[in-house]
N, C-alpha and C positions, 0 to 999 in steps of 0.2 A: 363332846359326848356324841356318840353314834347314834342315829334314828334309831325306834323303837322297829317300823314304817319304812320300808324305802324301796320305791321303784325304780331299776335297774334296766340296763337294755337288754338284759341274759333271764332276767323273773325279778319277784317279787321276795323283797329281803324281809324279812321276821326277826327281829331279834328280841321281840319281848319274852317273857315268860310267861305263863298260864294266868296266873299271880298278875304280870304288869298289865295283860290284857282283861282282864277282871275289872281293874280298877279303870282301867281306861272307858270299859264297858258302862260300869256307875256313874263315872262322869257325865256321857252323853245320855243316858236315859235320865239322869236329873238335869242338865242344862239344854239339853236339846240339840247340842251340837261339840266339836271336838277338833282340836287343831293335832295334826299332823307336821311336826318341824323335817324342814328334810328330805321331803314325801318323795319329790324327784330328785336323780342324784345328779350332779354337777355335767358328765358327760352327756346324757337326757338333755338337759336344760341348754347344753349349748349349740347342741343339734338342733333344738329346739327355735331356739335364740337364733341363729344364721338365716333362718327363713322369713324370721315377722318383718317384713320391709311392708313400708305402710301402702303399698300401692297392691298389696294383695286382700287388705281389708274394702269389705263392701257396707255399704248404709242396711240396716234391717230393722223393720219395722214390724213388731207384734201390736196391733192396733189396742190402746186403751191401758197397754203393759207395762211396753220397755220398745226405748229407742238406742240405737248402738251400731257398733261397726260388728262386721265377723267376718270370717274368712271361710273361702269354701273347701274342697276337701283337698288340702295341698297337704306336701310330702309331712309336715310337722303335725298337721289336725291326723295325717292315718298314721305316722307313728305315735303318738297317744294312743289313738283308739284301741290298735295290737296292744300296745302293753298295758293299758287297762283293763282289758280283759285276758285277766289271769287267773287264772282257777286259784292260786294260793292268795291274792287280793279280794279276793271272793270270798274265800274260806273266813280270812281275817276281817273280815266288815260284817262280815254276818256273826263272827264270836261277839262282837265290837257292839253291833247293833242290836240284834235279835231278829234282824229279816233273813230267816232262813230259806226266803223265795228269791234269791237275788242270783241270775243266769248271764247279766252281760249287762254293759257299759255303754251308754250313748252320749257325746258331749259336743262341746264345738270351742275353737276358740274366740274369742270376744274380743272386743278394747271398748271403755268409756272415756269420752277424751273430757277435760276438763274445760270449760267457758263454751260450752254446746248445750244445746238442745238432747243432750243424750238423759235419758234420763230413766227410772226401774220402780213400777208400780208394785202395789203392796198385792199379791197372788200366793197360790199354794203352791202351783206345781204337779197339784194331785190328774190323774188320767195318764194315759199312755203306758200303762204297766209301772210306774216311778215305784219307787221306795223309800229312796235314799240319794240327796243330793251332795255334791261333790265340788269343791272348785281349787284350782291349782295356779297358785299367782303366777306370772310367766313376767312379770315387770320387774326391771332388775335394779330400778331405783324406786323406793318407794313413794307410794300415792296420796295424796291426803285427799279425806273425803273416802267415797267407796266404801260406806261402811254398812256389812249386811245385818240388818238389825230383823229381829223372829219375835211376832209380838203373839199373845191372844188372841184368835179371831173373836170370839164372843164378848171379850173386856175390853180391847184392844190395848192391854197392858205389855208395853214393852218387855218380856222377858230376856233378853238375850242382845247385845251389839258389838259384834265380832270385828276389829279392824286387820285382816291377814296383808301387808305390807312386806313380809319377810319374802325374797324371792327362793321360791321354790317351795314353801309351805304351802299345805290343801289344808282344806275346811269340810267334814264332812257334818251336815247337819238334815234334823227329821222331815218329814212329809206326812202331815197329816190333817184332816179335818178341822182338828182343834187350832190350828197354825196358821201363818202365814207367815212372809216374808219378802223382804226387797232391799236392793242396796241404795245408798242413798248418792247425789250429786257427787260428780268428782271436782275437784276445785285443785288449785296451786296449777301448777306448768306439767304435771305428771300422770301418763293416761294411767288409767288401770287395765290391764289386760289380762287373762286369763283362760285356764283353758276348765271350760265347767259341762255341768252335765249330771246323769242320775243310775244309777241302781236299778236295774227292771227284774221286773218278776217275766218278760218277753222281752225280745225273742233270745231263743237260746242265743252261744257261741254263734255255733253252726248256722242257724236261718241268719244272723245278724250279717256275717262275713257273705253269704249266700244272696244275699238281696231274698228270700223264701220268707217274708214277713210284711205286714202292713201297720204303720202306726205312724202319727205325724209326731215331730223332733222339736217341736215349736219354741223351747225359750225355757232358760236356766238359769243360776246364779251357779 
């Protein structure tokens, strides 16, 4: 079956109807979050794929947050970033979501390696214009462990534990006060890697490609 969803190196494919995206709509405003099968397509992925050689990932550390590898802006993190920012993926997350404030895309790509010290505290995400977070598995076997679980802040009732293992499947899920969320320990021989990131209300297209903006990038799922 054909993505609903699918990111292409030419735009952004659609192929739901009014109708499929409606319901895709009620799903995530009732579970808080929504898998995308598909998301990137195969020649994406392997562009993609030809570049993670582990000697281009760096140690990062958000003090109190999340410990991890990423990589900095090499040829695979800025082809993402163009084609995430696509006025028709735009359109479609904002049918999808209800954030009609959503201008452009910030992400980075990641790895959790398994029997490390890596590890992802429970945080919102909320500041820096966010919205709406995004994550794009980029691991072409899958990972055990890595599982991004979205509780309650005020109950701290686990609502939600998303395991996305499928390579090439994105998870797009909420940002809000009420919320929070973090992935859990990788375990088995299989890193997780990913390329993630959020939905802003700033800066546009334009200041984002322009460097004409201020706002710190700090840390995503």
């Amino acid at each position: 079956m054909e993505p609903l969803i699918q990111l292409t190196r030419d735009k952004t494919i659609v192929r739901g109807s009014k109708e499929n995206l409606a319901s895709l709509r009620a799903a995530f405003l009732t579970q808080h979050w929504l898998r995308l099968p598909q998301f990137a397509s195969p020649d994406i992925l392997r562009l993609i794929q030809s570049g993670l050689s582990d000697d281009i990932f760096q140690l990062r550390i958000h003090e109190g947050i999340a410990r991890e590898l990423a990589t900095g802006p090499d040829a695979g993190w800025s082809l993402l970033t163009v084609l995430f920012n696509d006025l028709a993926l735009f359109e479609t997350i904002r049918e999808i979501t209800g954030c009609q404030e959503i201008q452009c895309f910030t992400g980075r790509i990641y790895r959790m390696n398994p029997g490390t010290d890596h590890y992802d505290a429970w945080h919102d995400d909320l500041g820096g214009h966010r919205l709406v977070a995004m994550s794009l598995n980029l691991a072409e076997e899958p990972h055990q462990g890595g599982v991004l679980q979205i509780r309650d802040r005020g109950t701290r009732q686990i609502l939600a534990e998303v395991d996305n293992t499928t390579y090439g499947d994105a998870i797009i899920f909420d940002l809000s006060p009420e919320l929070q969320h973090r992935v859990t320990s990788v375990v088995g021989a299989v890193p997780r890697t990913a390329f993630a990131g959020w939905f802003r209300s700033y800066p546009s297209i334009r200041q984002l490609f322009t460097g004409d903006h201020s706002f710190a990038d700090e840390h995503g799922h």
